[in-house]
Backbone as a ProteinNet text record, in pm:
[ID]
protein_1_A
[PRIMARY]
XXXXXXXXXXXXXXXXXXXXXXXXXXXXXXXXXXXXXXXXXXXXXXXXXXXXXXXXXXXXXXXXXXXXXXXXXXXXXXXXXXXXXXXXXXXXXXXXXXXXXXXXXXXXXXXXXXXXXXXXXXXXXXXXXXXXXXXXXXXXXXXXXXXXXXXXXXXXXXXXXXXXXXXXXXXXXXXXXXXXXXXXXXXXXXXXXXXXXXXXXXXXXXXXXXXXXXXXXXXXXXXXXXXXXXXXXXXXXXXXXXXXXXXXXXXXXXXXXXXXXXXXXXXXXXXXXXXXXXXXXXXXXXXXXXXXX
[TERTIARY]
84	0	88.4	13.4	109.5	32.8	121.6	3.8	84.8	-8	40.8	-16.1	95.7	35.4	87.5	27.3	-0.9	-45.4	97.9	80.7	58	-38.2	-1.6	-29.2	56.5	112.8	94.3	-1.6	-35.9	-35.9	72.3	129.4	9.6	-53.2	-70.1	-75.4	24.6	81.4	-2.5	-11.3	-79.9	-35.3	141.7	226.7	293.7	363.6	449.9	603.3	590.2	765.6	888.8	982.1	1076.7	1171.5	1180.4	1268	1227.7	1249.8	1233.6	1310.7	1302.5	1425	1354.5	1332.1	1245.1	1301.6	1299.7	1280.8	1210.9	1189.3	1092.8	1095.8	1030.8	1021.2	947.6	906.1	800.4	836.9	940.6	938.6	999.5	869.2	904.5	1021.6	1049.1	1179	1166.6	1270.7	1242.8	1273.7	1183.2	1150.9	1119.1	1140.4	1057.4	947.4	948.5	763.2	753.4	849.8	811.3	931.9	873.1	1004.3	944.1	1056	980.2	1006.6	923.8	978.2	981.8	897.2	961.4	902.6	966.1	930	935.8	857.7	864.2	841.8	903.6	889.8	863.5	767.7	785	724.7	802.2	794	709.7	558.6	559.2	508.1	535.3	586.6	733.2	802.4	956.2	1018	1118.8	1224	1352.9	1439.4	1518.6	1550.7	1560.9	1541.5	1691	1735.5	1849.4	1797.4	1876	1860.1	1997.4	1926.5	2044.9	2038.7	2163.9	2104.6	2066.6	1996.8	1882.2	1947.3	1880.9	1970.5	1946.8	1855.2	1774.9	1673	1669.4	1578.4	1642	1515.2	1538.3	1462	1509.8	1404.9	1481.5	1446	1493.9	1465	1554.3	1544.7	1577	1514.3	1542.3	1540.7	1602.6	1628.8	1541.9	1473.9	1390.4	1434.4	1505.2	1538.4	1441.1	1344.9	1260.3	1339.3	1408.3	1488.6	1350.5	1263.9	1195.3	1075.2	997.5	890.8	829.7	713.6	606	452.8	306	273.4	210.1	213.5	175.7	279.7	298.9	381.9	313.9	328.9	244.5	377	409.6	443	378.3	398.9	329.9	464.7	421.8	506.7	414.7	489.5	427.2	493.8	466.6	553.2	491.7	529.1	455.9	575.7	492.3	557.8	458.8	509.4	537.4	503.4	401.5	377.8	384.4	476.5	444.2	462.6	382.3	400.7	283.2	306.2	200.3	142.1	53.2	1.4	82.1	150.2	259	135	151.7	92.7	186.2	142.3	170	202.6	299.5	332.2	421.4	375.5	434.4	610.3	643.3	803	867.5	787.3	809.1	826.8	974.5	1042.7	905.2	974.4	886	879.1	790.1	852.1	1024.9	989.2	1136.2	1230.9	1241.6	1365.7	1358.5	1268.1	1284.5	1371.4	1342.9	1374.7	1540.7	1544.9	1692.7	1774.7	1699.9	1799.3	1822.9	1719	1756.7	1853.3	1891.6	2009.7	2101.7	2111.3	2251.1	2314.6	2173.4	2187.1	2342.7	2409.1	2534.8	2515.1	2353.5	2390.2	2356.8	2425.5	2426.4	2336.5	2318.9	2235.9	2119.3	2050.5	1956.8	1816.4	1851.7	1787	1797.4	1852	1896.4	1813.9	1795.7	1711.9	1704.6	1873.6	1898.5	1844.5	1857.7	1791.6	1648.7	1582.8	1445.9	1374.8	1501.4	1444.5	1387.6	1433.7	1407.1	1333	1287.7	1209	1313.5	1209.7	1218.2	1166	1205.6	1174.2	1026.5	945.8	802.9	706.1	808	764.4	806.5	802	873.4	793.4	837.8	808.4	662.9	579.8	483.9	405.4	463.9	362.7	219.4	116.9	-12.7	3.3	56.1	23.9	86.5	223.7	319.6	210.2	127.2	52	-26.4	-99.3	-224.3	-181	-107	-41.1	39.6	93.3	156.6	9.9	-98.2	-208.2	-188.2	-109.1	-126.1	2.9	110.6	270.7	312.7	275.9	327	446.8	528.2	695.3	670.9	599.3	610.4	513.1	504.8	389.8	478.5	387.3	449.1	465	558	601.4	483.7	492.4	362.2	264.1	183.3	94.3	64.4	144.3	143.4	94.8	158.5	183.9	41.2	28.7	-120.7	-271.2	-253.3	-349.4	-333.2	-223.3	-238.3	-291.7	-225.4	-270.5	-427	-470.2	-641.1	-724.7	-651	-704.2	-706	-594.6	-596.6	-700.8	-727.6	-843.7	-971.1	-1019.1	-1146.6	-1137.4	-1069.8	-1079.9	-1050.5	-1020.6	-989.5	-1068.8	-1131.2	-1229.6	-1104.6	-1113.9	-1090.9	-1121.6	-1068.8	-1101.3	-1048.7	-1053.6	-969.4	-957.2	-1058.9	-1094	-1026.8	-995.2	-924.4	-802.7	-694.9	-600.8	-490.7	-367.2	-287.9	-182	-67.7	27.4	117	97	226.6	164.5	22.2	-60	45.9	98.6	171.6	87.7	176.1	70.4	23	39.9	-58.2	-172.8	-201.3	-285.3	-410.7	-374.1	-421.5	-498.1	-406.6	-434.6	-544.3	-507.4	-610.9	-791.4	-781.3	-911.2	-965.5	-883.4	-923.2	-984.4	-907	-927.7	-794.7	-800.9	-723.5	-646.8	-635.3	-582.7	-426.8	-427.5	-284.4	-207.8	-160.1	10	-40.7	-194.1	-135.6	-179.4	-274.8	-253.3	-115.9	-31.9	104	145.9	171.1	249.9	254.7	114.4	85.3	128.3	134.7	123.9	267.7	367.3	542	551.2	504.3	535	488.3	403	384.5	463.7	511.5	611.9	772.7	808.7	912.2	958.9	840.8	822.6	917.9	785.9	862.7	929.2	1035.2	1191	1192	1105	1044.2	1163.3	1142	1255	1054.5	1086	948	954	941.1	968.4	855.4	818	710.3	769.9	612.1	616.6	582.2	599.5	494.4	503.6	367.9	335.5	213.8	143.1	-1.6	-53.9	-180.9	-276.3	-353.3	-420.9	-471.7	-622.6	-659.4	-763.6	-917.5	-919.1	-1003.7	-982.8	-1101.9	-1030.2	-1128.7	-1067.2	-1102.4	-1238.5	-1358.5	-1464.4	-1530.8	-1611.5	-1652.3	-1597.3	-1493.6	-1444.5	-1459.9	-1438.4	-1461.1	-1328.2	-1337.1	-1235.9	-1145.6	-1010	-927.3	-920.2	-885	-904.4	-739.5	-768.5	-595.8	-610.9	-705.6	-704.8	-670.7	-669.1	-647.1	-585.1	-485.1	-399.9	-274.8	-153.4	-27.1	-98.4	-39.9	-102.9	11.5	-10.2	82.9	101.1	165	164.8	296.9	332.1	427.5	547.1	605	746.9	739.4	700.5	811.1	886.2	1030.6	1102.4	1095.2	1098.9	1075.7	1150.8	1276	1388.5	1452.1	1596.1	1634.5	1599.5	1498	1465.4	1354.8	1237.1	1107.4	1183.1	1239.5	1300.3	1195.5	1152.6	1046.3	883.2	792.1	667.7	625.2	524.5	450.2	305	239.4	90.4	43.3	-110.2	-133.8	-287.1	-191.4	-318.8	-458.1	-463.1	-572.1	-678.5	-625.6	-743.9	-733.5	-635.2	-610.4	-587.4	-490.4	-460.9	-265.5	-258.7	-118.4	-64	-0.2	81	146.4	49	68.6	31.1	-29.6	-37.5	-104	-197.5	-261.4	-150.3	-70.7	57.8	205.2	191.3	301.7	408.4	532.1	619.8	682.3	662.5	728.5	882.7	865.5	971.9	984.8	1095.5	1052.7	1163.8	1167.1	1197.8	1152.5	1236.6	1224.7	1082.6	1009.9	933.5	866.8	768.5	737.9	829	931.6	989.9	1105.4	1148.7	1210.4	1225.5	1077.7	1026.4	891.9	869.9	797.3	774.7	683.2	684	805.7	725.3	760.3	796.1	894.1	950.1	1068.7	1080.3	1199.9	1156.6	1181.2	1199.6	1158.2	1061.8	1010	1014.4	1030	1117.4	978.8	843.9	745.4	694	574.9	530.5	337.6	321.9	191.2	119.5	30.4	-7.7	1.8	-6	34.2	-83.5	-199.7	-217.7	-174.9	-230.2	-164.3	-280.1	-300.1	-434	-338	-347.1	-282.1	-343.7	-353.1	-453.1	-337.6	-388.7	-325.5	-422.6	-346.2	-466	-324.7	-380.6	-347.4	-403.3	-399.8	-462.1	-411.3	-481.2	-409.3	-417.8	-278.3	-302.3	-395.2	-490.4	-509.7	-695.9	-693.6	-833.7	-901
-118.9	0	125.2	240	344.5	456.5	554.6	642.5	771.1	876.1	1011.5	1024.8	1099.9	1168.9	1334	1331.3	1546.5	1586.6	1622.4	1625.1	1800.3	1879.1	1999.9	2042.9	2133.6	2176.1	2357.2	2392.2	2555.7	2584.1	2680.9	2766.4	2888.2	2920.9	3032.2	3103.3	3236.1	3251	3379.7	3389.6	3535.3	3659.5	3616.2	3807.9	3718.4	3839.7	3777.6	3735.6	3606.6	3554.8	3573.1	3595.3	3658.9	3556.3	3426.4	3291.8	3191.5	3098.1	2931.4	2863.9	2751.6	2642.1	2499.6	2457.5	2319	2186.6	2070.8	1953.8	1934.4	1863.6	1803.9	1645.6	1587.8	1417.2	1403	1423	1454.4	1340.1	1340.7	1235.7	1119.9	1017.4	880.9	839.7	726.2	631.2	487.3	481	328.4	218.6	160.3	56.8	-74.2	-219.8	-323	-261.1	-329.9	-323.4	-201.7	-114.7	11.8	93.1	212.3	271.2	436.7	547.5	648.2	664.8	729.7	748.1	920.4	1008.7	1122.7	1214.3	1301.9	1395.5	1541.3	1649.5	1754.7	1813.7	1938.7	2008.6	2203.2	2238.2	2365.6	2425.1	2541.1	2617.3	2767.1	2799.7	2958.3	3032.6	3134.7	3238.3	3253.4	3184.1	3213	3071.2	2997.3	2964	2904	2808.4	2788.1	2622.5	2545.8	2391.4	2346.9	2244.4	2188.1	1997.7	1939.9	1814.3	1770.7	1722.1	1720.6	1521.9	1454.1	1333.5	1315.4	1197.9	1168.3	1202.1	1203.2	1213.3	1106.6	1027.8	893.4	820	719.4	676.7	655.5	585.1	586	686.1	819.3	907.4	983	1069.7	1123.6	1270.7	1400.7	1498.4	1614.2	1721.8	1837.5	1937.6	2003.9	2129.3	2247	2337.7	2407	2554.3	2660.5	2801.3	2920.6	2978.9	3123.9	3219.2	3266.4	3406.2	3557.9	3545.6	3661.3	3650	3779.9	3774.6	3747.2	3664.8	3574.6	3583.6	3599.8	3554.4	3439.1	3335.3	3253.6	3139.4	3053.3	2953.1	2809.5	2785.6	2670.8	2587.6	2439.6	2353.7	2243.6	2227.7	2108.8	2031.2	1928.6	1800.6	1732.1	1674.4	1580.1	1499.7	1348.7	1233.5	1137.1	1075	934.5	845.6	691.2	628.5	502.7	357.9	252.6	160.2	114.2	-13	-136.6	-260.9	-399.3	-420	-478.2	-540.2	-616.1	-743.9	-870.2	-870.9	-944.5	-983.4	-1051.9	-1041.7	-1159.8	-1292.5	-1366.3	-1512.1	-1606.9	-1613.6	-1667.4	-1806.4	-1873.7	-1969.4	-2096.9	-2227.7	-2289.1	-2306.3	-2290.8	-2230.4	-2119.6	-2057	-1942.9	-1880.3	-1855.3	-1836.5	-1805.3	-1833.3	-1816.9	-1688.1	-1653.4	-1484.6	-1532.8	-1622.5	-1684.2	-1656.2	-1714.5	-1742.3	-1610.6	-1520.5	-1399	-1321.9	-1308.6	-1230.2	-1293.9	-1394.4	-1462.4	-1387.1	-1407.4	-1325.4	-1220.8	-1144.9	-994.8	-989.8	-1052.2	-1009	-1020	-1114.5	-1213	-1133.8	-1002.3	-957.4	-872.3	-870.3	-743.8	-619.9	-614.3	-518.6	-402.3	-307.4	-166.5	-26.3	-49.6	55.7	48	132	227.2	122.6	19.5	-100.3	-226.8	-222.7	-343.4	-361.8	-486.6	-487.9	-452.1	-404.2	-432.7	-277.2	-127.8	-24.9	30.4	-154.9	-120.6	-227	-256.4	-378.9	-273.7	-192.7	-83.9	27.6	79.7	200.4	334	403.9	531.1	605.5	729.2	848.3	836.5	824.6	849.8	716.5	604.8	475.1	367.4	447.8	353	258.1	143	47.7	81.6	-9.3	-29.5	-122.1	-181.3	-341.4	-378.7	-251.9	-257.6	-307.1	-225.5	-252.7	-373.9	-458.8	-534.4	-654.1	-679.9	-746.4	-796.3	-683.6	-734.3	-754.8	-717.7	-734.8	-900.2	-919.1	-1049.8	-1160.8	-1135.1	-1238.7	-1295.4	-1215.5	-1299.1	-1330.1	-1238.7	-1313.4	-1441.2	-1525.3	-1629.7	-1648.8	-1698.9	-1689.7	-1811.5	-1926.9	-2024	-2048.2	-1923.7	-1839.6	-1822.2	-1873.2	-1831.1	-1655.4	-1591.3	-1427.4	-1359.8	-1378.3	-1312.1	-1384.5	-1502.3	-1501.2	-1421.9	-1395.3	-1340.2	-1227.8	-1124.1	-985.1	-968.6	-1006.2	-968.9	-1005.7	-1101.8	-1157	-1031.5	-950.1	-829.9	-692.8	-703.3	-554	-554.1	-697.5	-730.1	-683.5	-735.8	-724.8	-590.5	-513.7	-340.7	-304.1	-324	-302.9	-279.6	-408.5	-487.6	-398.6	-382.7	-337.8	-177.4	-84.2	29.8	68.9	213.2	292.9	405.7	441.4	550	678.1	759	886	1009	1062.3	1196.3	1298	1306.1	1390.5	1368.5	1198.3	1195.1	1198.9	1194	1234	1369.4	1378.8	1504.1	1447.4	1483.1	1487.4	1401.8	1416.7	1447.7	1324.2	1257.3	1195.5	1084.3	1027.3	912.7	795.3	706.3	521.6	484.6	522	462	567.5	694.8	701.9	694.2	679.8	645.9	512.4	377.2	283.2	284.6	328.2	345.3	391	434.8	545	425.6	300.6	226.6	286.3	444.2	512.9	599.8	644.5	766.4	703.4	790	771.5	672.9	679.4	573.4	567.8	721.7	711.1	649.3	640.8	619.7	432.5	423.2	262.9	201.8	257.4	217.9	226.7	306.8	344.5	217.1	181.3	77.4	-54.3	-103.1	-218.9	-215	-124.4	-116	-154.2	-84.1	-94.9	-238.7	-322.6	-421.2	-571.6	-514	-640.5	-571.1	-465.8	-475.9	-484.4	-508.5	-563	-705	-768.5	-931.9	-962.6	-826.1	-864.8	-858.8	-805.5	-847.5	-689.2	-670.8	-553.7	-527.4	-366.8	-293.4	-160.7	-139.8	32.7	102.4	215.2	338	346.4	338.8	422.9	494.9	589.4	743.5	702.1	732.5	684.8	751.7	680.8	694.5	579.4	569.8	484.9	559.5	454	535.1	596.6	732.7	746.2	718.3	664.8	628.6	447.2	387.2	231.3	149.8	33.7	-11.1	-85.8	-80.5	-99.3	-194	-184.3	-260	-295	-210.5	-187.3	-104.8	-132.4	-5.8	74.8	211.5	290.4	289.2	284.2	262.7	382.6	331.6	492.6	527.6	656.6	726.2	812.1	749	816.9	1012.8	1038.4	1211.7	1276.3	1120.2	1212.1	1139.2	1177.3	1110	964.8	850.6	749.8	694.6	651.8	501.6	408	319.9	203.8	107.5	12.6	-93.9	-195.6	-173.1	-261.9	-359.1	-515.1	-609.7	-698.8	-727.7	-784.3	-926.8	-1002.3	-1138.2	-1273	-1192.4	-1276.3	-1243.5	-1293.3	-1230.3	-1289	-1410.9	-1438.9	-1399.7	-1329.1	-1267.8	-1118.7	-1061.3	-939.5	-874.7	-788.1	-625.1	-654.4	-688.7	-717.9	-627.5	-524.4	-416.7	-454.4	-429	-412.2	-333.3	-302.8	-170	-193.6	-138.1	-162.3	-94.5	-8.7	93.6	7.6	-47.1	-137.3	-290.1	-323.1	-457.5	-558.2	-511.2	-510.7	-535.3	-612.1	-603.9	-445.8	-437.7	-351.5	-402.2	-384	-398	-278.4	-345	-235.7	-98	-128.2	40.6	132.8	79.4	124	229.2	327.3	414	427.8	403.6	436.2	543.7	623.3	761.7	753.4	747	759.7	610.5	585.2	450.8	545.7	473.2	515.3	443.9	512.7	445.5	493.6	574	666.4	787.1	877.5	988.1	1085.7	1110.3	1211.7	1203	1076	1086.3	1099.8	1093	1079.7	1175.6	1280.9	1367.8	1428.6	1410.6	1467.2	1587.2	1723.9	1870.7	1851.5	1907.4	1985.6	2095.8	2154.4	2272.7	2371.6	2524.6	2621.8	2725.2	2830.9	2940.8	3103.2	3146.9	3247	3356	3419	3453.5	3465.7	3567	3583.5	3559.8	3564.1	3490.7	3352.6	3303.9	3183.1	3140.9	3008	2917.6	2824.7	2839.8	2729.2	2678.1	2533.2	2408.8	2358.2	2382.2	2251.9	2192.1	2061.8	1949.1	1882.3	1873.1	1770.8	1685.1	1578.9	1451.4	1349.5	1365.7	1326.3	1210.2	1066.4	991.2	927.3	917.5	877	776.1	626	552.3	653.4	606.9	619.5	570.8	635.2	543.3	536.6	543	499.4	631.3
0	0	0	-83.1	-99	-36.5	39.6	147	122.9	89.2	135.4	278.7	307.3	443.3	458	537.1	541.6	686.3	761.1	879.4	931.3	969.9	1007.1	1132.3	1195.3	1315.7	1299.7	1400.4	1372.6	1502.8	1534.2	1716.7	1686.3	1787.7	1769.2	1925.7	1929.5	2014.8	2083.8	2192.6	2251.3	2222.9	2249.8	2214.7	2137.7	2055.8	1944.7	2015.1	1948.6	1963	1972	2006.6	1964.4	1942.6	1969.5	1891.9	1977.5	1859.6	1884.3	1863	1893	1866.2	1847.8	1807.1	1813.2	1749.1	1821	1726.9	1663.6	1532.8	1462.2	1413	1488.7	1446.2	1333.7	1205.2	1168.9	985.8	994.2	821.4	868.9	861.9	884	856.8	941.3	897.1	824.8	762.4	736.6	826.9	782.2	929.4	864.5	884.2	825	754.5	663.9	577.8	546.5	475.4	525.9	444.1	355.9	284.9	272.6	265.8	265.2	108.2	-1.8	-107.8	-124.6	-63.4	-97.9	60	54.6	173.2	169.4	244.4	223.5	344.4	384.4	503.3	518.5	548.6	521.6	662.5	641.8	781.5	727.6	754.5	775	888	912	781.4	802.5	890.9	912.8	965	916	1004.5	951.8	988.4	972.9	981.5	901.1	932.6	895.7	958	877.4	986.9	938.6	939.6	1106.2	1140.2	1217.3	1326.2	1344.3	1424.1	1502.4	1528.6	1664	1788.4	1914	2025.1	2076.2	2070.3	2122.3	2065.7	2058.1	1993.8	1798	1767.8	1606.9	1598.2	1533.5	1413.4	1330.3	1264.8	1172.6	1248.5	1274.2	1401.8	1271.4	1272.4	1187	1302	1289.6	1372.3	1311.1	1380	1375.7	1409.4	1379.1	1437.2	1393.9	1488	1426.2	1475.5	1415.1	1503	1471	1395.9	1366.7	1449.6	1484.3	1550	1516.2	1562.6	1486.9	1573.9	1530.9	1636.2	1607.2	1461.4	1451.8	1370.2	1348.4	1296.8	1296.2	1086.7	1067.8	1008.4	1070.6	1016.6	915.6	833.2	703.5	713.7	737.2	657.5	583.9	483.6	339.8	321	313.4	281.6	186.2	114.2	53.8	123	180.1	229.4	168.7	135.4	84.4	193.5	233.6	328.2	294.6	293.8	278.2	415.1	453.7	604	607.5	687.6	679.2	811	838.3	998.8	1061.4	1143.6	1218.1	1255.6	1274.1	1265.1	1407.4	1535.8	1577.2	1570.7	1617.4	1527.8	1649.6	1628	1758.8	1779.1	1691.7	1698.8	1747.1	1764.9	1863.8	1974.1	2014.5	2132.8	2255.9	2366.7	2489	2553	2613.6	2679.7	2804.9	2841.5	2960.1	2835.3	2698	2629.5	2541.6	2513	2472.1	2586.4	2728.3	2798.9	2811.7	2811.4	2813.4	2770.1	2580.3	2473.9	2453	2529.3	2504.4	2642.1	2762.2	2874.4	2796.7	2668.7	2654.9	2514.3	2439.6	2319.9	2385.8	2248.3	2256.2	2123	2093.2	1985.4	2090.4	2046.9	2096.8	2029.8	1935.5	1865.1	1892.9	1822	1871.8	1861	1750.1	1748.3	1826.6	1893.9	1964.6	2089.6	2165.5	2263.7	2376.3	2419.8	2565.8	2614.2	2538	2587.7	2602.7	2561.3	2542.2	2727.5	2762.2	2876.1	3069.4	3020	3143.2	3142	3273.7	3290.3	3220.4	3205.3	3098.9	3205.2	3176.9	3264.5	3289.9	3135.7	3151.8	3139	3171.3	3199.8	3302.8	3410.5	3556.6	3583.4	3634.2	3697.9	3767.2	3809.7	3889.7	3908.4	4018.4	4109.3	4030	4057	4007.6	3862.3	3751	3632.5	3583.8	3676.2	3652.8	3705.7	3789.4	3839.4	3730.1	3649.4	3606.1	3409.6	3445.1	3272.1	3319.4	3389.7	3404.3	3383.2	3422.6	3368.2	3237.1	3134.2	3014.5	3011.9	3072.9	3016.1	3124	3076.5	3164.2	3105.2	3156.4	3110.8	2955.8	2984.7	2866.1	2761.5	2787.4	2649	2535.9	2441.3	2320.8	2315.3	2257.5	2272.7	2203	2090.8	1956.2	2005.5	2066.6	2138.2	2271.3	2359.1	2473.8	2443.5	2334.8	2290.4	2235.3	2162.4	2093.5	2199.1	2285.5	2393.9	2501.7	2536.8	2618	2555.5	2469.2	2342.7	2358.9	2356.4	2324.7	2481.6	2567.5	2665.8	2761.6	2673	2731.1	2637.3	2557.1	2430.7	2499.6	2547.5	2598.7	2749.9	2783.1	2959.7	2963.1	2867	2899.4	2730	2858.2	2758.3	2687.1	2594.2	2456.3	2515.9	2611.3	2614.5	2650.8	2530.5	2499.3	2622.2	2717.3	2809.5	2972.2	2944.7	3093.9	3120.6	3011.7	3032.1	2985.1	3015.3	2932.4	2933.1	2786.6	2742.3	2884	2952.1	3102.2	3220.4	3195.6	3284.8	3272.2	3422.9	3405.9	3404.1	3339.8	3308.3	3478.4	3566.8	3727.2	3703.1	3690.1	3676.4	3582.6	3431.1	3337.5	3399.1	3446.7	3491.1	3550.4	3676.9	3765.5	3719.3	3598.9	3595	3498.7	3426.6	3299.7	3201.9	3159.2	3057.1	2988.2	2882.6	2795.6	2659.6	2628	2521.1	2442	2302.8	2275.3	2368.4	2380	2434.8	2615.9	2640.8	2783.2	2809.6	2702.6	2645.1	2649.4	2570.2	2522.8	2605.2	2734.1	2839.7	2917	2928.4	3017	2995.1	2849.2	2794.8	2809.4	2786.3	2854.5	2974.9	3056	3158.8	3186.8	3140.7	3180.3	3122.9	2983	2953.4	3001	3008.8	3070.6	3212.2	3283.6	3416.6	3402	3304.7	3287.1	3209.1	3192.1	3145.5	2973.8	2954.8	2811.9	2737.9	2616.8	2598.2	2481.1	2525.1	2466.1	2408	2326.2	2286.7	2250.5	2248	2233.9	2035.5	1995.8	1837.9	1844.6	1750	1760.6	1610	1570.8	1376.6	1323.1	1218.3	1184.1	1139.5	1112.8	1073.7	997.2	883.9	749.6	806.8	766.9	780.4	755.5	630.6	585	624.3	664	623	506.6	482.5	331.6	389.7	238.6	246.9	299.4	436.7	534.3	663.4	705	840.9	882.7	1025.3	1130.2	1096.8	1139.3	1120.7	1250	1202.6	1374.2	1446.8	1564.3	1648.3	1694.9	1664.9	1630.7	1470.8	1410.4	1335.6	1297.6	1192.5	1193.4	1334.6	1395.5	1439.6	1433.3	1556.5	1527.2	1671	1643.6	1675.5	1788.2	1870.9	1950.9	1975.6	1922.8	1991.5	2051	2028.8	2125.5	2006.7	2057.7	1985.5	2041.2	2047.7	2130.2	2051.7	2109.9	2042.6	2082.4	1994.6	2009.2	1976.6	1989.9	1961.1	1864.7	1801.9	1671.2	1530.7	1529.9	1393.8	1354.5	1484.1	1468.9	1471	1543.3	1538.4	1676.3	1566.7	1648.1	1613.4	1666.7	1644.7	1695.1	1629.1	1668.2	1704.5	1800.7	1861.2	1912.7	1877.6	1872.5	1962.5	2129.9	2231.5	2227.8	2160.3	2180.9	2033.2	1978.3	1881.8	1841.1	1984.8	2018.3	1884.1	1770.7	1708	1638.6	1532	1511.5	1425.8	1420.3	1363.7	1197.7	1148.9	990	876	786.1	676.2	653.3	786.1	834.7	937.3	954.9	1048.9	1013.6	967.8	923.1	1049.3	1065.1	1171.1	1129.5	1242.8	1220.3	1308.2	1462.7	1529.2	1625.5	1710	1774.1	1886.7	2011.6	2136.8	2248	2332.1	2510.3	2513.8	2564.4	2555.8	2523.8	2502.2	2426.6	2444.1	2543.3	2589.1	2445.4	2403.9	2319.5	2161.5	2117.7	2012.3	2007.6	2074.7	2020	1926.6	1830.2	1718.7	1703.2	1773.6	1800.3	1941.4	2010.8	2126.7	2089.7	2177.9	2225.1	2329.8	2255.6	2349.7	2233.3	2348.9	2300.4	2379.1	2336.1	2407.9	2399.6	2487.3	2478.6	2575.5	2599.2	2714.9	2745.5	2613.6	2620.3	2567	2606.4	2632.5	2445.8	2460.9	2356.3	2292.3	2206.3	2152.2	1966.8	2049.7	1930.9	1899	1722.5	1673.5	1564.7	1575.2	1479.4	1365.5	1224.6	1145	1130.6	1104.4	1054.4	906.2	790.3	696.9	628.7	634.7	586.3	477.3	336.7	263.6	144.9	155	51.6	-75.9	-176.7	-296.3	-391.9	-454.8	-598.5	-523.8	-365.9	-332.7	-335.2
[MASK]
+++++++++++++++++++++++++++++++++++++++++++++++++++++++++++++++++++++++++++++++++++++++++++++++++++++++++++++++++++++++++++++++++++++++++++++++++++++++++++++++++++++++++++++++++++++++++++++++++++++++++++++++++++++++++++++++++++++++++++++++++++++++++++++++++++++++++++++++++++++++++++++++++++++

């Protein structure tokens, strides 16, 4: 499947600006199943972009400079990106969560792909008894891995309501927990924190999913915006299996990967610094659309 996407980002500021500095996560990477073929980035009415490397995480990081006064600033990114990616298919050959967790102590790759910086708490994903408790219901250690993974994704699905209203950007995964509501990123938060409890190695995506879906499905939720979901690695001949808790779902051909990371802190679309004295809002579209449909 071939997808444009058209991401836009509009500041609009109370007093005018006097400089910014910003990251931008914003043109997918290539990833399994997955190729970017062209990209575009534009800044108005002022700034300054250059390309610059990740600090963490896999993404692709552009540097952002407004030195002019502004009191509004619209980012557009535009990409076509290339999806082959299949349903992973659980399969009885398939490592155990005990012999996954083995291999990722015993892994020696070091990059940014590798398993061993995905096996621990993250600033904005610490440890916790409660969620390590009730997520361990499905990881029994001699579970098949891609069975285990997709049987929890399902079951944060089925047990936690979709809602935009109970959480914010900053709400940590105990309380999300606690309320059995909010949104992707606090889905995803949870479903981490709960396989890397049991040793499991797990990483945060930040991506999209197509907006429209093909004729006679429900439409996924995440849609028309930037989406979250879960990495687990499952040994080195399955690799990185993506699941996507918030529609208890795999991570395939409705699945664009934008950034991958410990957690959101590291893969935020947009962050930096704004140099201003009045209040700040942000409205985001996100329009994903197959080609050709």
């Amino acid at each position: 499947m071939i997808y444009d996407i058209r991401h836009v980002t509009r500041f609009d500021y109370g007093q005018p600006v006097a400089f910014a500095r910003c990251n931008l996560r914003l043109k997918p990477i290539h990833w399994s199943g997955q190729r970017v073929e062209r990209y575009a980035l534009a800044v108005t009415p002022a700034g300054e972009t250059r390309p610059a490397l990740a600090e963490a995480g896999l993404a692709n990081v552009t540097r952002l400079v407004v030195r002019e006064r502004v009191r509004n600033l619209t980012i557009e990114s535009v990409a076509r990106v290339v999806v082959d990616r299949l349903i992973p298919i659980p399969d009885a050959g398939d490592p155990t969560l005990a012999e996954v967790a083995k291999l990722a102590r015993a892994d020696r790759e070091l990059g940014p792909a590798g398993p061993t910086a995905y096996l621990y708490p993250s600033p904005l994903i610490p440890l916790d008894a409660d969620i390590a408790a009730w997520c361990a219901e499905e990881l029994a250690p001699d579970r098949g891995a891609l069975e285990a993974g997709i049987a929890l994704a399902q079951r944060i699905q089925r047990d936690f309501a979709f809602d935009p209203t109970a959480t914010l950007v900053d709400t940590p995964p105990r309380e999300a927990f606690l309320k059995r509501r909010g949104v992707c990123q606090d889905l995803t938060q949870i479903m981490i924190t709960g396989l890397r409890a049991a040793g499991l190695p797990a990483a945060y995506v930040s991506g999209y999913i197509r907006t429209i879906p093909p004729p006679g499905q429900e439409r996924l939720i995440g849609a028309d915006a930037t989406h979250a979901w879960v990495l687990l690695w499952c040994g080195p001949q399955r690799g990185w299996i993506g699941l996507d808790p918030t529609n208890g779902i795999w991570m395939a051909g409705d699945h664009i990967v934008m950034a991958i990371g410990r957690d959101y802190a590291e893969i935020a679309p947009i962050d930096g610094i704004v140099l201003g004295s009045g209040a700040q809002k942000m409205d985001v579209s996100v329009d994903v659309a197959p080609v050709g449909e």
